[in-house]
N, C-alpha and C positions, 0 to 999 in steps of 0.2 A: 361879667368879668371873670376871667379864669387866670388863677396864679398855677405854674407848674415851675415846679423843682428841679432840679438833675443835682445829682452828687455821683461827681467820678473819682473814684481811686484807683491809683495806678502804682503797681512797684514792682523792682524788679527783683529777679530773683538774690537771695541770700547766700552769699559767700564767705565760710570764717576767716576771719582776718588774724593773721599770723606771721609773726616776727620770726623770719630764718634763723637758728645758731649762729653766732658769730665764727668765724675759721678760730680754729685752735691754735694759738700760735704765743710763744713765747718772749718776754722782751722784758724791760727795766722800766720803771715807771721814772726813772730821771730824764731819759728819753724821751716822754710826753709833756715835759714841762714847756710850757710854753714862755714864761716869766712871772712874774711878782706886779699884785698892782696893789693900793690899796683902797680898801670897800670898808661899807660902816658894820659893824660888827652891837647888833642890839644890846648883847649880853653887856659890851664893853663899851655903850652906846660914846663910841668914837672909830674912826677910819682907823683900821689894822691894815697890816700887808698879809697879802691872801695869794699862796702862789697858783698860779689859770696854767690848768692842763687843757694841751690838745684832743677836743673829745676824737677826731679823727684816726689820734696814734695810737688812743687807749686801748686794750686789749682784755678777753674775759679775764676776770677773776683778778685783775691788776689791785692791789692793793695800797691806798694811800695813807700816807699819816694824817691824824683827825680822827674829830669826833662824828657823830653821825648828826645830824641836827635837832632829830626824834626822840636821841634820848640823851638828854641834861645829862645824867648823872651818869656816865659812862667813865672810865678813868682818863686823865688827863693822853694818856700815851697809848688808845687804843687805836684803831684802821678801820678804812672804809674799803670797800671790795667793789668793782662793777661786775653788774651781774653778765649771764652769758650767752643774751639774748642780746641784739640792736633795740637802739632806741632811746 
């Protein structure tokens, strides 16, 4: 009796994968809002209204009101920024 093996490995070549800059372009973030809906909020563990941006309209560096989610103790009235890469 004869047992034989094969082990084939096959891959293809390695490409970095890279997110283009987003176009630079300037706008209002009231113009991204999409409306108000409301979602459970843990902290306040009940449904708050939470307003849903258009991720489509958003633009780098847009700035929203809020907290970040990362960090608790931020002050009540600080912003969140998108960064200036897609994605």
């Amino acid at each position: 009796m004869e047992f034989v093996t094969f082990k084939v490995r096959a891959s293809l070549p390695e490409r970095p994968f890279r997110l283009p800059p987003l176009e630079r372009r300037k706008g209002r973030i009231d113009e991204c809002i999409k409306g108000r809906r409301p979602a459970f909020s843990v902290l306040k563990k009940k449904c708050v209204p939470f307003t849903v941006y258009d991720r489509l309209k958003l633009f780098p560096a847009a700035r929203m009101p809020g907290r970040p989610s990362s960090k608790k103790k931020s002050p009540p009235s600080s912003s969140v920024r998108t960064a200036a890469l897609g994605g």
